[in-house]
N, C-alpha and C positions, 0 to 999 in steps of 0.2 A: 489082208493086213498090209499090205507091200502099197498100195495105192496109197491107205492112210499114211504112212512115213513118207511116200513121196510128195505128198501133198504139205506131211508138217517139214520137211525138210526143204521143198522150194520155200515154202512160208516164211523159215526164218533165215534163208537167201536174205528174201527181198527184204525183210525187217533191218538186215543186216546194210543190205543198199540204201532204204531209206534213213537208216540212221548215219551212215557214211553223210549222207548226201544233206541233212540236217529237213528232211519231210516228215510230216505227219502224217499216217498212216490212216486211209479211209476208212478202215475197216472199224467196224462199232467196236466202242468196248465189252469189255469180259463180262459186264452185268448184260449188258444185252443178250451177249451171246450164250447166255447162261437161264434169258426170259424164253428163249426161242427153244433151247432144251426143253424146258417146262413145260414150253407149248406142245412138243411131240410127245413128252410122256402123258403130258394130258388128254390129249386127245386119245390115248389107251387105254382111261380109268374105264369108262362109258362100255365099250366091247367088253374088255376085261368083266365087269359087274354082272352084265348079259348073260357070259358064259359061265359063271360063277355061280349066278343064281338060278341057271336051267341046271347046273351038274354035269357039262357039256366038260369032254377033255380039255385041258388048260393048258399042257407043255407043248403040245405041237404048235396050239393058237399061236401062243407066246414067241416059240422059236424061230417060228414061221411070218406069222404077219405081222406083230409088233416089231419083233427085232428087222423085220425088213423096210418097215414104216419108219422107226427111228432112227435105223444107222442104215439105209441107204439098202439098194438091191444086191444080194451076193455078186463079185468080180469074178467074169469069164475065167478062170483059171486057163486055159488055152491060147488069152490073149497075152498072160505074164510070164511065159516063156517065149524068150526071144533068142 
């Protein structure tokens, strides 16, 4: 969790800079970034279905390889201790 806040917390640093400084921000807008969510959950219907329709266990798929395809690989906990 600590990565994601540092991440949204540089982020609105620099929103913060670019608006001091009167720039527009490269980064796509919030529909885009909201097509590209779709695209990872989409890309889970397909396995998801597979495993659904063999009767194969569902929670560990789920917690295991969707949630780590969508929001990224679990954080070293060892490296956020400093």
């Amino acid at each position: 969790m600590k990565p994601y806040l540092l991440s949204l917390a540089a982020g609105l640093l620099i929103g913060i800079i670019y608006s001091l400084l009167g720039v527009r921000s490269p980064a796509p807008p919030a529909i885009a970034l909201l097509g590209l969510l779709g695209i990872l959950v989409g890309e889970q219907v397909v396995p998801i279905a597979r495993r659904f329709a063999s009767g194969q266990e569902m929670v560990v798929f789920l917690r295991k390889d969707c949630a780590e395809h969508v929001l990224g690989l679990p954080v070293d906990k060892s490296r956020d201790q400093v």
